[in-house]
N, C-alpha and C positions, 0 to 999 in steps of 0.2 A: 259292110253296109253302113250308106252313112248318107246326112241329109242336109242341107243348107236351103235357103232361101236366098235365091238368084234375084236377076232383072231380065225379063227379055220382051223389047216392042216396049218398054214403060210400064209392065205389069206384071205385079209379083207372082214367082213361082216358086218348087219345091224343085231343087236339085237333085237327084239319087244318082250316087257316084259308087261303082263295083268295080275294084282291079284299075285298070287305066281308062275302061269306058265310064265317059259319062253320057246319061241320058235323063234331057227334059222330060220332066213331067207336064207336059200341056194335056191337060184337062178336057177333052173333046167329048165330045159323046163316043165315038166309035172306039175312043183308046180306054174311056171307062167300060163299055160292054165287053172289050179281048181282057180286061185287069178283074173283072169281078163280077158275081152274081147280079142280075136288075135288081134283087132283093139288097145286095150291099149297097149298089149305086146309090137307092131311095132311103138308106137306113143313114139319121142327123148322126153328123158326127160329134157333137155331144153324149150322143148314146155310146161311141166307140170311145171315150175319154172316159166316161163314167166305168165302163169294164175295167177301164186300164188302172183308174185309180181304184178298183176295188183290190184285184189281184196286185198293184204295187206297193200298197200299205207293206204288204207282209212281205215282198220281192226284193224291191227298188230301191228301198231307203229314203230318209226323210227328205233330204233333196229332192229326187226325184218326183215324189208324189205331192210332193208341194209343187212342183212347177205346174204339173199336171191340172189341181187343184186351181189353179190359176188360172190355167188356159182355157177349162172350162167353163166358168161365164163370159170368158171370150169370145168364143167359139157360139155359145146361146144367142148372142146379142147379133151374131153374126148370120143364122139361122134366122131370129125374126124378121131382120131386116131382109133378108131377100124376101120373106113372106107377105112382112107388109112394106113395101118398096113406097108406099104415100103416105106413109105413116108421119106425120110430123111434126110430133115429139121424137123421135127417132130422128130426124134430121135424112132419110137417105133417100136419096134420087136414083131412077132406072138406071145411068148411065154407073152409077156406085155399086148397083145391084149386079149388074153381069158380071164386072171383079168379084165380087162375095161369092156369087155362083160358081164363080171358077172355084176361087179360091177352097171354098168347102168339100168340092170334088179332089181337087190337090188333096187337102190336109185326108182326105178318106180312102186313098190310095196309101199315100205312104203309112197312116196311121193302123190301116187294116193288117199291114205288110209287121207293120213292130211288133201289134197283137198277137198275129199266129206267131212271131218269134220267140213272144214269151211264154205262150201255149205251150210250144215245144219243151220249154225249161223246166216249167213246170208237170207237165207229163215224164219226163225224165228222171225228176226229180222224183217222184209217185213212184217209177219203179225200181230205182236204187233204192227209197225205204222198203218196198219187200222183197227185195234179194237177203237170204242169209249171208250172215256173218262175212263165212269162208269167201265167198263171192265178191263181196261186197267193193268197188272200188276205191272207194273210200279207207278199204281200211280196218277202220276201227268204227265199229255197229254204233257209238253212240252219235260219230257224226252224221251217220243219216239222221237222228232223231231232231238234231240242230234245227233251227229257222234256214229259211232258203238263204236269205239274206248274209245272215253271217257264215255260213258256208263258203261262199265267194267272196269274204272279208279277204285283204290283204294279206291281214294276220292270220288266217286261220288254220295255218300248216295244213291245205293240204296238197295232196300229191295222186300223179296222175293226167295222164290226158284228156279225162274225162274233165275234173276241175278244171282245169284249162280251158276246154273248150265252150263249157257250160260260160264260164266266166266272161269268158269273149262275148256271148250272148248278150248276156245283162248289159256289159259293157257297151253295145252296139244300140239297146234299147235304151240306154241312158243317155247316150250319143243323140239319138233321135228325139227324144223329149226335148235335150237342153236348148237342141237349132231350133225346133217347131217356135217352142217357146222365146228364143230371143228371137226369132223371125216374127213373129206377132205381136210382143211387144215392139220393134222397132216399127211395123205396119200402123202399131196407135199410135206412136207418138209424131208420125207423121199424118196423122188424122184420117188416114185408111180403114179405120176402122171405128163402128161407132164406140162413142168416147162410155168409159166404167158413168154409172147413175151417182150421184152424190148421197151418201147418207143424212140418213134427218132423225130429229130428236125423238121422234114415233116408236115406241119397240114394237117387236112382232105380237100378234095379236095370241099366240102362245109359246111360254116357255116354260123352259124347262128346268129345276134347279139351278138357277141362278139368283134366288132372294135371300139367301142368306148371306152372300157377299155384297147383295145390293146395301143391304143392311148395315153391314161391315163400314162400304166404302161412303153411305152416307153418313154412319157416326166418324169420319174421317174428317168430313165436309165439316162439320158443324163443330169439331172439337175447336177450343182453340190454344194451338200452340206454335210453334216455330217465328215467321218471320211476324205473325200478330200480335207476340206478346210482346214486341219490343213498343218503346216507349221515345217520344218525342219529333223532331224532326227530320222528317228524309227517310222514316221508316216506310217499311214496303207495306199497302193495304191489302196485301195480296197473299194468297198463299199458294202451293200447286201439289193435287195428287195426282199420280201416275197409275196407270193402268196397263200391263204390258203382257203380250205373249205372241205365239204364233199366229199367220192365216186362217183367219177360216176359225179358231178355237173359243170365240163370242165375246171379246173384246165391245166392239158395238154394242149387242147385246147389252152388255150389263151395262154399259155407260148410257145406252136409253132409261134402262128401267132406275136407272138412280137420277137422270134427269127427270125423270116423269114423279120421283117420289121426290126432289127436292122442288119442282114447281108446283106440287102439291102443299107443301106445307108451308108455303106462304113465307120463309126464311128470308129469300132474296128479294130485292126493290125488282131485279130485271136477269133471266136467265137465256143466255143465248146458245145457240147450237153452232157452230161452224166446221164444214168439212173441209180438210186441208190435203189437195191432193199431190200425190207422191212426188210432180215434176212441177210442182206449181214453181214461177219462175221472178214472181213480181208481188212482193207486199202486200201493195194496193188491192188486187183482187180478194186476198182474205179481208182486208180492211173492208171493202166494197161489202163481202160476204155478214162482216159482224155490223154493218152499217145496216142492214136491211134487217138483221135480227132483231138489232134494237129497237128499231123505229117501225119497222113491217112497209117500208119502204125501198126502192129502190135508188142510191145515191145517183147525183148528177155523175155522166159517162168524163165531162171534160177536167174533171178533180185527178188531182197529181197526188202521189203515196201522201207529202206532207199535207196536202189540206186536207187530205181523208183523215190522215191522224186527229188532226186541231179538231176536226168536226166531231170525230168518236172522242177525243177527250172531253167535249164541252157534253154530247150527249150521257157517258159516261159520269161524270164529276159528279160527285155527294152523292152515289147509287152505291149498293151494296149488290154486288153483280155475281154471279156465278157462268162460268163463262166454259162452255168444254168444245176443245178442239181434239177431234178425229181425225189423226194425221194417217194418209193414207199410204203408205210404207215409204214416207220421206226419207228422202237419203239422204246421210249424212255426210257433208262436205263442210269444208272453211265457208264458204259459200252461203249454203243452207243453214248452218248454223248461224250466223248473224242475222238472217233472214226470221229465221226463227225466234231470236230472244225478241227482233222487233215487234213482233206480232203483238209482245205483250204489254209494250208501250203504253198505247193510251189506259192500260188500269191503273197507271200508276195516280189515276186521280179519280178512282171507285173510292167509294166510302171502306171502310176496316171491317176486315174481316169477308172482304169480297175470297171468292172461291175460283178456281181453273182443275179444270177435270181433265184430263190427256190422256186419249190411246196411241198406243205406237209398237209395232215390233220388235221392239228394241229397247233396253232400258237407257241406252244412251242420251237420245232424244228427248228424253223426260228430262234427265240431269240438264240440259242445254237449256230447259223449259224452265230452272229453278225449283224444280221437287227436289226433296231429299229422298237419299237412298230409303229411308226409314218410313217415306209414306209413296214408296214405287211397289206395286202389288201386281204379281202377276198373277194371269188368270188361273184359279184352281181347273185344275181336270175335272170333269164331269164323272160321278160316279158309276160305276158300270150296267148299274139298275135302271138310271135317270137317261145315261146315253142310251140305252136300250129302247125307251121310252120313245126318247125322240126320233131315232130311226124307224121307230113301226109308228109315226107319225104321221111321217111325210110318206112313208113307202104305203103304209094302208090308207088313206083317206080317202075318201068314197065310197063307195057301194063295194062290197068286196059280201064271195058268195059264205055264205054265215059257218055252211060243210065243211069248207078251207081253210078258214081263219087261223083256227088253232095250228093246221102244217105250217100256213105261211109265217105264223109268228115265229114255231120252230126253227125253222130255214133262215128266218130274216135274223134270229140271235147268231146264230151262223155266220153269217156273212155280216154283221155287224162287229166281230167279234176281230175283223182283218180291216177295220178299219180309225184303230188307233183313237179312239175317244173324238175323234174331228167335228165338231158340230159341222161344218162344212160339209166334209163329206159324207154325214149321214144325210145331206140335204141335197145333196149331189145325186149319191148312190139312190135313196129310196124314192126321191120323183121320179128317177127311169124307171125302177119298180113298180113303180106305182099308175106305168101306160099298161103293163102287164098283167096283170094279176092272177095269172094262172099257175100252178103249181111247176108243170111241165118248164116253164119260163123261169120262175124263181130257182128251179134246182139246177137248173141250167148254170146260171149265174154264180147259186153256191158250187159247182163242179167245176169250174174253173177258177177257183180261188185255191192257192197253196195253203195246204195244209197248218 
């Protein structure tokens, strides 16, 4: 089993190719009623994403559920838009809307199809743990007790056709994630899809243990040492922390609530917020972008990267700026890199002691940025009390029946517990939870999670 995104007529589809036949998946109604329940047909396929990353945390491997992870607010945005097809802030037209339409019936065929694959694995898996010993294909009793995951590591000696064949499994659902996901990202970046929301300096209106690195990275801000302490001409007024870690692990987060504490205390002449998205291609747009920060204006369209610069230099000059760029999984090239250090050009004429705040996936991209390794922080893990917290956040909010509460929180530590500390995907996982709230539904969810 294997999947690709084709072309055919000028409009994206989902390949499934078996042995030497291949067959389109075109999306009809009538080919959806012979593939699946009317109840799958109408079920968003964000909700089939969301299972997946529940059970891949603990299956799949980090790759894997990271893509996953990704592909769902993809996939959301993709949903509203056929919903609200006039919507426009959304930017989407009817004639945009029938592609999406297909397209989410596509992705709910073959994505249903991966599902019960890994169903199977993990039902499998359930009952080689209660085979004894003697029986046991594996072996040796303590590799059943193992994570699914490293069982079917490379390394993990084991033996058997069973290993093998289980293996293939995984391998086939890893196959299917990585096409979905580079088929959707190559759909945005061809603007087939509506484009990711920019982040803004606002943090969410709760969180959750994250103040005491706020804290942290704000006496980071205000200390002064490195490129500040130097003395005379041609010194840098500038300094750079970095802020680094995974997807989805609250990068944003903390870089809002230290933006909102450092424009609280009145430190900086002028702080600006700028989102730097991952394919951005041209200077001038982030220039545009810090131009309207500074001034709350929108810069004249007909300005070329250099007069954007001269204009952010003169508005910039004699300010004591703190400036944080959210780069949105910027990839690192020869390219991007020079593109990069420019960004930081016009501070070179902020008053001393101006400040630059940087998230990024990556500690590379920080060092490109001028941080030193010594003030690049990566994001702590959320403690297992606090992620807890947050998942029966989003999973319970509402009216939720008072009799339940106590099962559902039971169940929700549960199935919180396969999902690797992710702020993401406790934000993922418990908003599907949280259309359901019934018992019957939650254990549902927790019984298909491996063990």
């Amino acid at each position: 089993m294997s999947t690709s995104f084709g072309r055919t007529n000028g409009r994206s589809v989902i390949m499934h190719k078996s042995g030497k036949t291949a067959v389109t998946m075109v999306a009809t109604a009538a080919a959806g009623k012979t593939a699946m329940s009317l109840k799958k047909q109408e079920e968003d396929v964000s909700r089939i994403v969301s299972r997946m990353i529940a059970k891949g945390h603990a299956l799949l491997g980090a790759d894997a559920t990271e893509k996953l992870m990704q592909l769902e607010p993809k996939v959301v945005k993709v949903e509203v838009a056929v919903r609200e097809e006039q919507d426009a802030a959304i930017g989407i037209t009817s004639p945009h809307t029938d592609r999406h339409r297909e397209l989410l019936a596509q992705l709910r065929l073959i994505l249903h199809e991966t599902e019960d694959t890994l169903d199977k694995v993990v039902t499998r898996h359930r009952q080689i743990v209660s085979l004894p010993a003697s029986t046991n294909p594996f072996h040796e009793q303590s590799w059943a007790k193992k994570k699914l995951g490293s069982v079917f590591h490379t390394v993990s000696g084991g033996t058997g056709t069973e290993i093998k064949k289980l293996g293939r499994s995984i391998d086939q659902v890893r196959s299917v994630i990585d096409r979905v996901h580079e088929g959707m990202a190559a759909l945005e970046d061809e603007g087939k899809l509506p484009t990711d929301r920019r982040t803004t300096g606002v943090p969410p209106a709760k969180v959750f243990g994250r103040f005491v690195d706020c804290e942290r990275i704000v006496a980071m801000l205000h200390r002064t040492v490195g490129y500040e302490d130097q003395q005379g001409p041609g010194c840098c007024p500038y300094s750079v922390v970095g802020v680094y870690g995974a997807r989805g692990y609250g990068k944003t987060t903390l870089a809002q609530l230290v933006y909102a504490r450092i424009d609280e205390a009145g430190y900086f002449d002028l702080a600006m917020w700028v989102h730097v998205s991952r394919d951005f291609a041209a200077v001038y747009d982030v220039f545009a972008d810090m131009m309207k920060a500074a001034t709350g204006r929108a810069p004249c369209s007909h300005h070329d990267s250099s007069t954007m610069q001269r204009s952010l230099e003169k508005e910039l000059g004699g300010k004591r700026v703190f400036l944080v760029l959210d780069l949105d999984d910027v990839r690192g090239n020869d390219g991007t890199n020079e593109r990069l250090r420019r960004i930081l050009a016009p501070l070179e004429f902020c008053e001393r002691d101006s400040k630059v705040l940087v998230t990024s996936r990556t500690v590379d991209a920080l060092l490109v940025l001028g941080a030193p390794k010594a003030r690049c922080v990566p994001v702590p893990e959320l403690a297992e009390d606090v992620f807890l917290q947050l998942f029966l956040h989003y999973a319970l909010q509402g009216s939720v029946d008072e009799r339940d509460r106590g099962i559902l929180e039971v169940i929700g530590a549960d199935i919180a517990k396969n999902l690797k500390r992710s702020p993401l995907a406790a934000k993922t996982v418990g908003e599907k939870l949280r259309t359901n709230k019934s018992i019957e539904f939650w254990r549902s969810v927790q019984g298909a999670l491996p063990n």
